[in-house]
SETIGU-533007 format. One record per residue: x, y, z of N, C-alpha, C in turn; residue in one letter. Coordinates in steps of 0.001 Angstrom, whole numbers, padded with zeros to 6 digits, always signed. Each point is the difference from the previous one (the first is absolute). Example, Ala and Ser with C-alpha at 12.3 -4.5 7.8 and 13.67 -1.06 7.14 Angstrom:
+013190-005690+007800-000890+001190+000000+000900+001200+000000A
-000350+001050-000720+000820+001190+000060-000770+001090+000730S
//
This chain:
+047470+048551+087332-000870-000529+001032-001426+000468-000305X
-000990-000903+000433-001508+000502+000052-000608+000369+000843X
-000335+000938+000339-000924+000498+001107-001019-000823-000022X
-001107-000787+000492-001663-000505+000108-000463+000759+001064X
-000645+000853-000230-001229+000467+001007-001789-000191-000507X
-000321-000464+001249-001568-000250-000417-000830+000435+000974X
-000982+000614-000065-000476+000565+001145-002000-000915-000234X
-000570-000351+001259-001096-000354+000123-000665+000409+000348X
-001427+000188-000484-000982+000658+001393-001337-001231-000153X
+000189-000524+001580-000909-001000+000568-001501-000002+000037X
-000381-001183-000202-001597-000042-000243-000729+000116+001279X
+000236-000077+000860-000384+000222+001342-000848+001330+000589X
-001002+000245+000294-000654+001549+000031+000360+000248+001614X
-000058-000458+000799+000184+000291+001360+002122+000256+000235X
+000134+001121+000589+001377+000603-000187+001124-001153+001031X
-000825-000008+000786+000980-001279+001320+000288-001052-000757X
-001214-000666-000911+000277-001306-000710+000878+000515-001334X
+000352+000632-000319+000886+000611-001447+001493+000150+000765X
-000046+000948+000837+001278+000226+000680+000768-001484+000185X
-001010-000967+000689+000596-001347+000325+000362-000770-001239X
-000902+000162-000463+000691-000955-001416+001178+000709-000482X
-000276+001226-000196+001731+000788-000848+001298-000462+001038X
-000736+000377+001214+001287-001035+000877+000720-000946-000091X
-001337-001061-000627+000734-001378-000475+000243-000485-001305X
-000161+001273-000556+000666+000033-001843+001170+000228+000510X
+000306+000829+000617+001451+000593+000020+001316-001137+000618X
-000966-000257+001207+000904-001234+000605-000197-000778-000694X
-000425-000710-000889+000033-000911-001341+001289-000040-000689X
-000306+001073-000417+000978+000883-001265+001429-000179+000380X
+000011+001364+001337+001503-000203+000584+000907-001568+000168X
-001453-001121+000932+000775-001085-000001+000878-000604-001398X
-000277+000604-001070+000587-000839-001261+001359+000325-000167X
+000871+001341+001037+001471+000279-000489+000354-001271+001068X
+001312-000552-000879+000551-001114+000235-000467-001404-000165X
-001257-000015-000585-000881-001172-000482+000412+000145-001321X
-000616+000929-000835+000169+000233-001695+001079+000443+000071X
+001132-000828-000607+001860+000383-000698-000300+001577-000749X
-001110-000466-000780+000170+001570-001277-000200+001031+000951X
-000947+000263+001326+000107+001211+000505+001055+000648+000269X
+000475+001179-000009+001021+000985+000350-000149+000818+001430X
-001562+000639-000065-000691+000718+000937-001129-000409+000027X
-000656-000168+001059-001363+000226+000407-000584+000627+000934X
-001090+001571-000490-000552+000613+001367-001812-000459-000584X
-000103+000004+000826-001706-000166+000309-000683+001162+000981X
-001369+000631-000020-000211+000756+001286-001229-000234-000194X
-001053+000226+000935-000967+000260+000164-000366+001598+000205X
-000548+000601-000683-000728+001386+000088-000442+000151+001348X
+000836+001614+000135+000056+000635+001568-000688+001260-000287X
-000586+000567-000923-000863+001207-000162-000688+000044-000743X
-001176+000770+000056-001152+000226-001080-000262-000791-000799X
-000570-001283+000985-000818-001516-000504-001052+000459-000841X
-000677+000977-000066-001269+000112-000763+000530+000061-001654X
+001141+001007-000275+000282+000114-001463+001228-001018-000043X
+001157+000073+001169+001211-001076-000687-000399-001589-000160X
+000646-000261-000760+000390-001824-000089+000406-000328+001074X
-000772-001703+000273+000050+000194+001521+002017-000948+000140X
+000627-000988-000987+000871-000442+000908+001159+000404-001889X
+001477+000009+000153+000956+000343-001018+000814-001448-000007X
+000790-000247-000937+000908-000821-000156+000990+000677-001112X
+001262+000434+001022+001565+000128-000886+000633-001205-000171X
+000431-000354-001351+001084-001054+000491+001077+000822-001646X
+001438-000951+000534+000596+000353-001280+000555-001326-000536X
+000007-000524-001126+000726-000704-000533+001111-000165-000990X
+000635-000718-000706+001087+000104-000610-000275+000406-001771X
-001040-000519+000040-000612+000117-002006-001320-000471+000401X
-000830+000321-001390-001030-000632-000506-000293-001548-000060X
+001160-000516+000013+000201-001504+000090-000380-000349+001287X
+000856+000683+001407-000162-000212+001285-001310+000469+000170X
-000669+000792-000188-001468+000665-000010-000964-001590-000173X
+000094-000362-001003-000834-001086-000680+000438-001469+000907X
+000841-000105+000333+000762-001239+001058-000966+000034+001312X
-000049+001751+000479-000535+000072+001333-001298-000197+000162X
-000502+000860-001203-001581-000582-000171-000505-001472-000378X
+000995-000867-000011-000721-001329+000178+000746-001130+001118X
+000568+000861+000246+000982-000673+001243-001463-000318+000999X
+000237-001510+000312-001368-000247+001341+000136+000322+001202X
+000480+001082+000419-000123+000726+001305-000834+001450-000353X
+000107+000887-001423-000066+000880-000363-001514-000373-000186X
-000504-001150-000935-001535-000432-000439-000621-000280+001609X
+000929-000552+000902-001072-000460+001398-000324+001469+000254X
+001231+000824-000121-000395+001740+000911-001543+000524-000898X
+000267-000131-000900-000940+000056-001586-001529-000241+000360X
-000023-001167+000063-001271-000381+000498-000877+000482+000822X
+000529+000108+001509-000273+000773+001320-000527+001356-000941X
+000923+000900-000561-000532+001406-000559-000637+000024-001103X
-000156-001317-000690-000901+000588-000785-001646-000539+001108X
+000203-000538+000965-001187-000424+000572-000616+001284+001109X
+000517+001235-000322-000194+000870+000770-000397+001388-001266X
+001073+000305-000842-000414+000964-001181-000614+000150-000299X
-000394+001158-000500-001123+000856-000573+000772-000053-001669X
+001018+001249+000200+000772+000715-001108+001392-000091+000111X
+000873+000076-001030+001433-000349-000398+000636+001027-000638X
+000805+000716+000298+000734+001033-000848+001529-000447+000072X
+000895-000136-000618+001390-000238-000490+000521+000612-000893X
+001338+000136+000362+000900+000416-001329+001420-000802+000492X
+000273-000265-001153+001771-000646-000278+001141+001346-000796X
+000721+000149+000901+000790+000924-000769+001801-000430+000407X
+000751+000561-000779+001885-000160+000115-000131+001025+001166X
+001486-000347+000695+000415+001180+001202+001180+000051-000622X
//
């Protein structure tokens, strides 16, 4: 299985308007278990402490392979969530790893 975690931190300078958007990355995100087949898991959160240094919103999901990885990222529910966050991002950090 693959772990995907990606963590964002939002272009937004005012903290109310960042908080809200990570809100609606997350509810984005989450909506995709039971939409995308390849998902296994999906957690999403929005950052609950120390907004000044953390990333403001996370995305866990797990999938089955590298194959399912590449399925989800072009699956068109995954590109609509896509869009919305990249229309909010600043910065992108990820890693893909086996569990």
């Amino acid at each position: 299985m693959i772990r995907h975690v990606v963590s964002w931190k939002l272009a937004a300078e005012d903290a109310a308007e960042r908080a809200e958007q990570a809100a609606e990355v997350a509810r984005r995100l989450n909506a995709l278990m039971g939409v995308v087949p390849e998902l296994r898991a999906v957690s999403a959160g929005a950052n609950v402490a120390h907004p000044d240094v953390n990333w403001d919103v996370t995305l866990v999901a797990d999938v089955d392979s590298l194959e399912a990885l590449e399925a989800y990222q072009v699956h068109p529910a995954h590109k609509e969530a896509g869009a919305y966050i990249k229309s909010v991002v600043a910065s992108r950090v990820a890693v893909d790893f086996e569990v």
